[in-house]
C-alpha positions as CSV (number, residue, x, y, z in Angstrom):
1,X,0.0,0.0,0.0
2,X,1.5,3.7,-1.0
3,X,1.6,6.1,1.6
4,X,-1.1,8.1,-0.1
5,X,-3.2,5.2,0.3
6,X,-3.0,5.1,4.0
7,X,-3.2,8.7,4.8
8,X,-6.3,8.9,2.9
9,X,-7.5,5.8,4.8
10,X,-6.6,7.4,7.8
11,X,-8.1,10.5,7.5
12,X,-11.1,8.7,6.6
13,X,-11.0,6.9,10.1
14,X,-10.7,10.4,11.9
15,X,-13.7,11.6,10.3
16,X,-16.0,8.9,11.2
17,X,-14.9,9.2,14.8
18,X,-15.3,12.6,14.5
19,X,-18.9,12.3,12.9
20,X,-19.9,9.9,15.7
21,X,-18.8,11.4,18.6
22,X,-20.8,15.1,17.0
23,X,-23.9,12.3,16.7
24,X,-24.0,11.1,20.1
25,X,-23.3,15.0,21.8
26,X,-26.5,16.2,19.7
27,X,-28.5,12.9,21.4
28,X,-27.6,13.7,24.3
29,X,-28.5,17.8,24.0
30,X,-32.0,16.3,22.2
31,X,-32.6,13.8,25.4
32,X,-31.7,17.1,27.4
33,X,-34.2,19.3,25.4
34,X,-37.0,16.8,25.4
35,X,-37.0,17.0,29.2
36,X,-37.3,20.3,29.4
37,X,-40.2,20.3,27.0
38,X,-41.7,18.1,29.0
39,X,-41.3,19.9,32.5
40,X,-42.3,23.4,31.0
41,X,-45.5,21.3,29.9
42,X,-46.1,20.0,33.5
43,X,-45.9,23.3,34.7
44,X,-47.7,25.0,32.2
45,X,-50.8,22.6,33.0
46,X,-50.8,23.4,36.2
47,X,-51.0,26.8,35.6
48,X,-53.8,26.7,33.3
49,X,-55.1,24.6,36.5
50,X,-54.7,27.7,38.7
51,X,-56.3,30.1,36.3
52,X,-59.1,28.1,35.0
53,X,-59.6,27.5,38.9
54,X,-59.3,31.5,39.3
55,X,-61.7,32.5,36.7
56,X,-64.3,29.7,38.1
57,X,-64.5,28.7,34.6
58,X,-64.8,25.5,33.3
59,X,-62.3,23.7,30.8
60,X,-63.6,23.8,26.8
61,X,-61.4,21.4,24.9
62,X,-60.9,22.5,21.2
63,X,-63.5,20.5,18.5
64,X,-61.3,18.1,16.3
């Protein structure tokens, strides 16, 4: 094998590490973002829980 051949191989490899390891650091910030999403929807429920309780109104849910 000529050098070229190996450093082209090589660089290669680097780039798939590098491409994997970018991958699994946005999976993790997408994990991290889908809990907040999910904790700002808790407390947005129970907010709507505390006005709808405020306003003595009852809850309409949307037709469809």
């Amino acid at each position: 094998m000529s050098a070229e051949l190996i450093a082209v191989l090589a660089v290669g490899v680097a780039l798939a590490g590098l491409m994997l390891t970018g991958l699994r650091a946005v999976r993790v910030e997408m994990h991290d973002l889908r809990s907040d999403v999910g904790d700002l929807r808790e407390r947005m429920a129970r907010l709507e829980g505390l006005f709808e309780g405020f306003t003595g109104r009852a809850r309409t849910e949307p037709a469809g």
